[in-house]
C-alpha positions as CSV (number, residue, x, y, z in Angstrom):
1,X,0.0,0.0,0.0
2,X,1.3,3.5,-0.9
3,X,1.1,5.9,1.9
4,X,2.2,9.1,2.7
5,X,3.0,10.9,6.3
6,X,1.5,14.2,6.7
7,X,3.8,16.9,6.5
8,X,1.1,19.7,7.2
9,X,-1.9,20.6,9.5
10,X,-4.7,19.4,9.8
11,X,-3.2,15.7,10.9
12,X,0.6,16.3,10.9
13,X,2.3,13.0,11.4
14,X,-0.4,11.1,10.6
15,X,-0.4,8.5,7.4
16,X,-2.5,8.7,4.6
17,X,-3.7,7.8,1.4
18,X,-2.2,9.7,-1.2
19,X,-5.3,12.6,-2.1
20,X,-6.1,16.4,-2.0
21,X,-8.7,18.5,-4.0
22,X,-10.3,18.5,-7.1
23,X,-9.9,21.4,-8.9
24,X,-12.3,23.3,-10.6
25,X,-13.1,21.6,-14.3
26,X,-10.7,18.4,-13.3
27,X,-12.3,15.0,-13.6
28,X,-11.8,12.9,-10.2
29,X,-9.6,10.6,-12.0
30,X,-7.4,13.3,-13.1
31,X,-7.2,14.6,-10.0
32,X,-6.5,11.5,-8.0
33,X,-3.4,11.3,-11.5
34,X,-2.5,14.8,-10.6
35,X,-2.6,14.5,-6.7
36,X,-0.7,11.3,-6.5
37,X,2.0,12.8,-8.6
38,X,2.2,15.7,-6.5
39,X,2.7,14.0,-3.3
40,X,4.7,11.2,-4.3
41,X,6.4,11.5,-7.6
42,X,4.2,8.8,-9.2
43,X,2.2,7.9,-12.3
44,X,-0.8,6.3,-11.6
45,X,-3.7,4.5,-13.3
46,X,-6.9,4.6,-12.1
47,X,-8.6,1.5,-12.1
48,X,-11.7,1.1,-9.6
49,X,-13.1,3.7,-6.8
50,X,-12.1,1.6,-3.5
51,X,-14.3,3.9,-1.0
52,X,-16.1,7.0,-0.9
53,X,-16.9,8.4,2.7
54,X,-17.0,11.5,4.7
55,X,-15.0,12.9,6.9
56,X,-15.8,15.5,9.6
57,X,-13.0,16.7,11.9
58,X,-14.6,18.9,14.9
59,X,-12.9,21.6,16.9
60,X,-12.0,21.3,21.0
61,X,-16.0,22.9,21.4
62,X,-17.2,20.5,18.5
63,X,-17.7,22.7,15.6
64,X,-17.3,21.4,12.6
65,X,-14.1,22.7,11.6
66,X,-13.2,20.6,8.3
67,X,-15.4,18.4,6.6
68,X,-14.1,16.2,3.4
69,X,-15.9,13.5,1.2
70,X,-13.4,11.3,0.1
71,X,-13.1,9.1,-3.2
72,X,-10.2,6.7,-3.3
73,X,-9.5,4.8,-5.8
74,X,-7.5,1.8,-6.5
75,X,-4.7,2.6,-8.7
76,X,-1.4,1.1,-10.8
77,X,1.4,2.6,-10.5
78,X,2.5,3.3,-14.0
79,X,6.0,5.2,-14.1
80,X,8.1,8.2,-11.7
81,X,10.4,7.9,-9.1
82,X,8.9,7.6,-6.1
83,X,9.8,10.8,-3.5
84,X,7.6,12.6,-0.9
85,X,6.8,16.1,-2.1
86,X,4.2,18.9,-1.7
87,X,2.4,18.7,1.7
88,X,3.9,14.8,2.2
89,X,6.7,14.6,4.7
90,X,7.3,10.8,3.8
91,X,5.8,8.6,1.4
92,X,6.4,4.8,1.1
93,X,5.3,1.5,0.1
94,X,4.4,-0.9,2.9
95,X,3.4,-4.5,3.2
96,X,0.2,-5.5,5.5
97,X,1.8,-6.9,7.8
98,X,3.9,-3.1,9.0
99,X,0.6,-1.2,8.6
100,X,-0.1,-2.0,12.8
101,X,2.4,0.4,13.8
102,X,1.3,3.2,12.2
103,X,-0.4,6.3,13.0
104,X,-3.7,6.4,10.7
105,X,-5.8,9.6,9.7
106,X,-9.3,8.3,10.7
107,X,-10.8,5.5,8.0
108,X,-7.9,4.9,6.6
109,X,-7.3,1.1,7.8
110,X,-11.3,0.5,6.9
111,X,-10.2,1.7,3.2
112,X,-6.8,-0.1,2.6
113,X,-8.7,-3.5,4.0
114,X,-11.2,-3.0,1.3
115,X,-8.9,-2.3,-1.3
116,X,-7.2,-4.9,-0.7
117,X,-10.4,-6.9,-0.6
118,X,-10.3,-5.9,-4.1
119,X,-6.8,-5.9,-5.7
């Protein structure tokens, strides 16, 4: 599984699935191509959406202070050299069995078990 480390607020230190917005007149799939690239230095493929949810992350007096609906998607990679850039402080591949360890951004182990589910 490809997974970056936060490098940036909100979640610093936390590990991810590669992602960020869509911009305005971008297809998701061309953002998930663009995004991925961004953060990690790789080409991807699209191949299946693995998960779409929401996330809503609440302030200490439990106003909503962000609140994201997210799309991942299963993808190939297809070419690049793979380095952590843009908001990613680390990016790397890991097998199933180190995932344990890691700090998670809520959902995140719910998604890679159902990619994985169907890879």
């Amino acid at each position: 599984m490809l997974l970056v480390e936060r490098g940036r607020e909100p979640l610093k230190g936390f590990w991810s699935i590669p992602g960020g917005l869509v911009e305005t007149g971008e297809s998701l799939e061309d953002a998930t191509r663009r995004e991925v690239l961004e953060e990690t230095g790789l080409v991807v493929r699209p191949i299946r959406i693995a998960k779409v949810f929401e996330r809503i992350i609440r302030d200490p007096d439990g106003k909503a202070e962000y609140h994201y609906v997210l799309i991942d998607y299963l993808c190939e990679a297809t070419g690049g050299i793979l380095a952590a850039a843009d908001d990613a402080s680390r990016v790397e591949w890991f097998p199933r069995i180190n995932l344990p360890g890691l700090r998670f951004t809520e959902g995140t182990l719910a998604v890679i078990g159902e990619a994985w589910a169907l890879s």
